[in-house]
C-alpha positions in Angstrom: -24.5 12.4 5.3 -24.7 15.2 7.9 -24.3 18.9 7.2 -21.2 18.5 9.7 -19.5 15.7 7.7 -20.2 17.5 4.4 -18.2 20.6 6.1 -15.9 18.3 7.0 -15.4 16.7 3.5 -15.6 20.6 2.2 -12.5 21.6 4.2 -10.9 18.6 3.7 -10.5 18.8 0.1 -9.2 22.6 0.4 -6.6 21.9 2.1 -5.4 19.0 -0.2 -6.4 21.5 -2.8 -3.8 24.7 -1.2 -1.3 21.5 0.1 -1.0 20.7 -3.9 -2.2 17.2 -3.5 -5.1 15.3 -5.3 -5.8 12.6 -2.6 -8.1 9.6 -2.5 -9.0 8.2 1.1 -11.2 5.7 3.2 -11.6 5.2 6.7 -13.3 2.2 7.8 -14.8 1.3 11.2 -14.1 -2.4 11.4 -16.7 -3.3 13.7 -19.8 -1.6 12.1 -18.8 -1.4 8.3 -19.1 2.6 8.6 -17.2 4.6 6.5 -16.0 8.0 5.4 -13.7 8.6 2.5 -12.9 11.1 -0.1 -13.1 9.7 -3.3 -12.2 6.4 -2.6 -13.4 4.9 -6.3 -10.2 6.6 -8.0 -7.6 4.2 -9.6 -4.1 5.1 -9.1 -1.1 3.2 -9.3 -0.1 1.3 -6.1 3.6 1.3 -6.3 5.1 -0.7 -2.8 1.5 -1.3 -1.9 1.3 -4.4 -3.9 4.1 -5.8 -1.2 1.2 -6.2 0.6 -0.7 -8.9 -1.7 2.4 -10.2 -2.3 2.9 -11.3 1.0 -0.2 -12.4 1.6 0.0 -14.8 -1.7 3.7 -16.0 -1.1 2.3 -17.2 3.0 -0.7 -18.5 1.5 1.0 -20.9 -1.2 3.6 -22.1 1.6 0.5 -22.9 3.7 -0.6 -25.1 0.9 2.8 -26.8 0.4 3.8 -25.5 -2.9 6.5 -23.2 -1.4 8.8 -23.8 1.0 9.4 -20.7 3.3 12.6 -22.0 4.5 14.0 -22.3 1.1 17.5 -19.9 1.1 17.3 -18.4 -2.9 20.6 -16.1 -4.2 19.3 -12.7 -5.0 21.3 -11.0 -7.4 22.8 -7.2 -6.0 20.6 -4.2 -6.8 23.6 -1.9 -6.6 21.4 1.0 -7.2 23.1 4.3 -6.1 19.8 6.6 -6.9 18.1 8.3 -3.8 15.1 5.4 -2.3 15.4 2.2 -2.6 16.7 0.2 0.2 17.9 -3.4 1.5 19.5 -6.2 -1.1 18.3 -3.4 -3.7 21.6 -1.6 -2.4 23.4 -4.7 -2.1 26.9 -5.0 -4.1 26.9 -8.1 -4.0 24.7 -11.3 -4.4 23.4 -12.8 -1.4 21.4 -15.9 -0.2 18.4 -15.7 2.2 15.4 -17.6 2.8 12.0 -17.3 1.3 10.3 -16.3 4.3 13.4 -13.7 5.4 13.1 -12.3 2.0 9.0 -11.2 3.1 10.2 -9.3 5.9 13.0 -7.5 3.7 10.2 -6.9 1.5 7.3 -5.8 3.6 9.2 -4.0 6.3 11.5 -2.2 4.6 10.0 -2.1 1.1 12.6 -3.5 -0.4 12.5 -4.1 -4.1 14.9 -6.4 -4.7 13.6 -8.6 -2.2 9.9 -8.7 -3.5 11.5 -9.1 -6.9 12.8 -12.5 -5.5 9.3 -13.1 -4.3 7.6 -12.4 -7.7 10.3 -14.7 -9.4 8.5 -17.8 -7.0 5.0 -16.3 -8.0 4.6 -14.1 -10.6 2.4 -11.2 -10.9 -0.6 -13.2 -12.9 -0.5 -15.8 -10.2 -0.6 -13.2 -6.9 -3.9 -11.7 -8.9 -5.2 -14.5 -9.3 -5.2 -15.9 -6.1 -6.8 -12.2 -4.8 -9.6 -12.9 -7.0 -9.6 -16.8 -4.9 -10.4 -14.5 -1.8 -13.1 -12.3 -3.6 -10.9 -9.4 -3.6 -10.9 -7.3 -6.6 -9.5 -4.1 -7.7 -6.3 -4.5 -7.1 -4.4 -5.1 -10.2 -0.9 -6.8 -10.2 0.2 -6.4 -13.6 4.8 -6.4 -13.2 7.7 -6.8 -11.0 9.1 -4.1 -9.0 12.1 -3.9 -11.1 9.6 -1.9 -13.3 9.4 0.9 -10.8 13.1 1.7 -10.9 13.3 2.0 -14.7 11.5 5.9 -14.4 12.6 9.6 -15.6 14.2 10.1 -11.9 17.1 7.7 -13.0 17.5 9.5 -16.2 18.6 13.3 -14.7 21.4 14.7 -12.0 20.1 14.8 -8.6 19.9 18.4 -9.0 17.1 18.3 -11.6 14.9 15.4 -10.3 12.1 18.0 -10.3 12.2 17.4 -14.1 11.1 14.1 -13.1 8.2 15.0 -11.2 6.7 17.8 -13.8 7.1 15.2 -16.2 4.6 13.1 -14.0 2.9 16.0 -13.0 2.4 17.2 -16.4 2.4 14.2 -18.7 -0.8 12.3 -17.9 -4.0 12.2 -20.0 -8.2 12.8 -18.9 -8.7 8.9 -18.7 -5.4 8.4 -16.3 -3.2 7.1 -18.8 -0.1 8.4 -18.8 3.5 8.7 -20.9 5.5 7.6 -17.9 4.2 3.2 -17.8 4.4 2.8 -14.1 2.2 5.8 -13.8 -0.4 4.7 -16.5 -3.3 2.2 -14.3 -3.7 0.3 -17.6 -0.1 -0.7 -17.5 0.5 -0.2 -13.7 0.2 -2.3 -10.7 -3.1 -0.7 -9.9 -5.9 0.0 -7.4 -8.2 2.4 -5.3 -8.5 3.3 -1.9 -11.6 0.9 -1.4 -10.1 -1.9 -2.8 -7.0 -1.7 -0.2 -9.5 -1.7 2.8 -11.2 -4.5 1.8 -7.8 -6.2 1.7 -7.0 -4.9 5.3 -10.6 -5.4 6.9 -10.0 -9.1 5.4 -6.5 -9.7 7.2 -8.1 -8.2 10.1 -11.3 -9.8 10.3 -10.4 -13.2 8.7 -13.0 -15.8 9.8 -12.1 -19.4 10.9 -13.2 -22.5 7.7 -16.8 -24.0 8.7 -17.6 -27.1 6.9 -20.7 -27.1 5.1 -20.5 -23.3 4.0 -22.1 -21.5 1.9 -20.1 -22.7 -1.4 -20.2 -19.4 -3.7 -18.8 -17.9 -1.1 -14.9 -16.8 -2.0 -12.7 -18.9 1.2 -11.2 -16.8 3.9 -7.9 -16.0 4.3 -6.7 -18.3 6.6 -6.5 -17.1 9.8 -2.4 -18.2 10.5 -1.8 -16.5 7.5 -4.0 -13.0 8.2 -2.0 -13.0 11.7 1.6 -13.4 9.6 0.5 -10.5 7.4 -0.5 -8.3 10.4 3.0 -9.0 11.9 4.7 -7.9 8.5 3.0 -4.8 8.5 2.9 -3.9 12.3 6.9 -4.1 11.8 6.8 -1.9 9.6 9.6 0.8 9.5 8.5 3.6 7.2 6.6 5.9 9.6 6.9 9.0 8.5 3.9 9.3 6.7 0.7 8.4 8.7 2.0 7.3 11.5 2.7 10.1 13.2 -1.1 10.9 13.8 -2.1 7.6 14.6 0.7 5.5 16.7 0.5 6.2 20.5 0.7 4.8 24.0 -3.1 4.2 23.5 -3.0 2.8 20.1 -1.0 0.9 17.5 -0.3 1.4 13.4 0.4 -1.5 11.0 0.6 -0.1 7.5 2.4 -0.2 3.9 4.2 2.5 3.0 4.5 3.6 -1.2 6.1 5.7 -3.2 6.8 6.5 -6.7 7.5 10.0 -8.7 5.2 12.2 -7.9 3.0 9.0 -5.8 3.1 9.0 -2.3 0.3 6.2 -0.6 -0.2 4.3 2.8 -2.8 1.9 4.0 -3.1 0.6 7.3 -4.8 -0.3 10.5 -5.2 1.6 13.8 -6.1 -0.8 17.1 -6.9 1.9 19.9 -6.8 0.6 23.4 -10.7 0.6 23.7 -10.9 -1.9 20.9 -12.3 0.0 18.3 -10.2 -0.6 15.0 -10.3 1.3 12.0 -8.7 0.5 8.5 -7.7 3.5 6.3 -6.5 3.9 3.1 -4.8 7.1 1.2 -3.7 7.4 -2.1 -2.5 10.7 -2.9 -0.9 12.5 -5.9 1.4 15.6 -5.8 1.4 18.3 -7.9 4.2 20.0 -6.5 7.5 19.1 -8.6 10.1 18.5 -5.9 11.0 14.8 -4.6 11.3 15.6 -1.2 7.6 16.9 0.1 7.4 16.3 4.0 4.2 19.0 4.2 2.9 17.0 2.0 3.5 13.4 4.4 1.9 15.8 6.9 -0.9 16.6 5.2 -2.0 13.1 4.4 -1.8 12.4 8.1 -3.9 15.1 8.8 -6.6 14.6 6.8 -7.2 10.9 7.4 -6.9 11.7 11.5 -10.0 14.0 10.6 -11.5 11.8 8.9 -11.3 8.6 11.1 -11.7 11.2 14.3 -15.2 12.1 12.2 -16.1 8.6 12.2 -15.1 7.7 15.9 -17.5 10.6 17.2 -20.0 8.5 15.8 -19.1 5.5 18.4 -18.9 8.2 21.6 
């Protein structure tokens, strides 16, 4: 590491440090393997991030004929009135759409209800364990998403949600447990900034099947499917967040949004017009105790634009 990129990294974690966040990133250069992060090792809970393996699982099993995407399955009506959650999650009243609707609803618009629907067809265990199937570990897919709306927020007036966050601000232990479940990675859906790029340089870089392989090593996603994923996630519409500093005329941003309490996350790839690609990952933790935090979206941008912009002076 240069003198340069440990200023870099110095400054970096200041301003998370002043911006009251406690952030975990990774930028990637797809091409060459190069990488930059900020300690990308950390295991946090994932929140809507795990939409993302969930996706990827649900495609993979129709590929293989044990779901059919074109399936229409009733989904029950959230009718949540609390600030968030969107889609059927909102819904008043039951509706019927098809399997491979229900992964756009989910994906591109994070909607819970939806992926709930999803992870009735295959269940946490079963996403996980087709992950490991693809060598990817360190993502952890433990529950549903109905989990996620069961927190302190739902509990107090919309006027003392900031109870909510201290609570997660306040209430967690040395070894990241923590009182509040969705927030404790032995309980959570889990996973680390290094783990999500893998998962993205995989769906970016998936490799056609050769016969006569090498036969320890884990199959590649199929490329049909990598492409389907890609499409979820360039459609995304949650972009608020990173996308601000990375979606141009010259460039393009496919990314997962997720939130939770006193979470806020994204992971995604940027395509630049020269062909350079670059998958990033931040994970980020708040310890301001408000719910609404847009400095705080800002921030995150920031820092991973300096980052990636660190590693793309490398290529010039």
């Amino acid at each position: 590491m240069t003198t340069g990129t440990e200023r870099l990294l110095g400054e970096l974690r200041r301003d998370l440090r002043e911006g009251g966040l406690y952030g975990s990133f990774l930028v990637r250069d797809l091409e060459t393997g190069d990488e930059i992060g900020i300690d990308p090792d950390i295991e946090l809970p994932v929140a809507s991030l795990v939409k993302i393996p969930l996706a990827l699982v649900t495609l993979e099993r129709i590929r293989r004929g044990e779901l059919d995407g074109a399936q229409v399955i009733e989904v029950p009506p959230g009718r949540i009135t609390t600030p968030g959650p969107t889609g059927l999650s909102r819904f008043r009243h039951a509706a019927h759409i098809a399997v491979e609707d229900l992964l756009y609803l989910s994906t591109c618009i994070s909607d819970n209800s939806a992926a709930d629907a999803l992870f009735a067809l295959t269940p946490p265990d079963r996403v996980g364990a087709v992950l490991h199937e693809f060598g990817l570990r360190g993502i952890a897919v433990r529950h549903t998403m109905r989990e996620l709306m069961e927190t302190p927020v739902e509990r107090f007036d919309p006027a003392d949600v900031h109870l909510a966050h201290a609570l997660a601000i306040d209430a967690g232990t040395p070894g990241r447990g923590h009182r509040v479940p969705q927030l404790d990675i032995s309980r959570a859906n889990s996973g680390t900034a290094r783990a999500f790029v893998d998962l993205l340089q995989a769906l970016w870089r998936s490799r056609p099947a050769t016969e006569g392989g090498d036969r320890a090593e884990p199959p590649a996603i199929h490329p049909d499917i990598a492409a389907r994923v890609r499409g979820l996630m360039a459609n995304n519409l949650v972009r608020n967040r990173l996308a601000p500093d990375f979606d141009s005329d010259a460039s393009t941003w496919s990314s997962k949004t997720g939130m939770l309490l006193n979470l806020r996350h994204e992971v995604g790839v940027v395509e630049h017009a020269d062909g350079q690609s670059y998958a990033i990952a931040v994970l980020t933790e708040s310890r301001v105790a408000a719910g609404r935090q847009p400095g705080a979206d800002a921030l995150m941008g920031q820092v991973a634009r300096r980052l990636r912009d660190e590693l793309r002076s490398r290529w010039i």
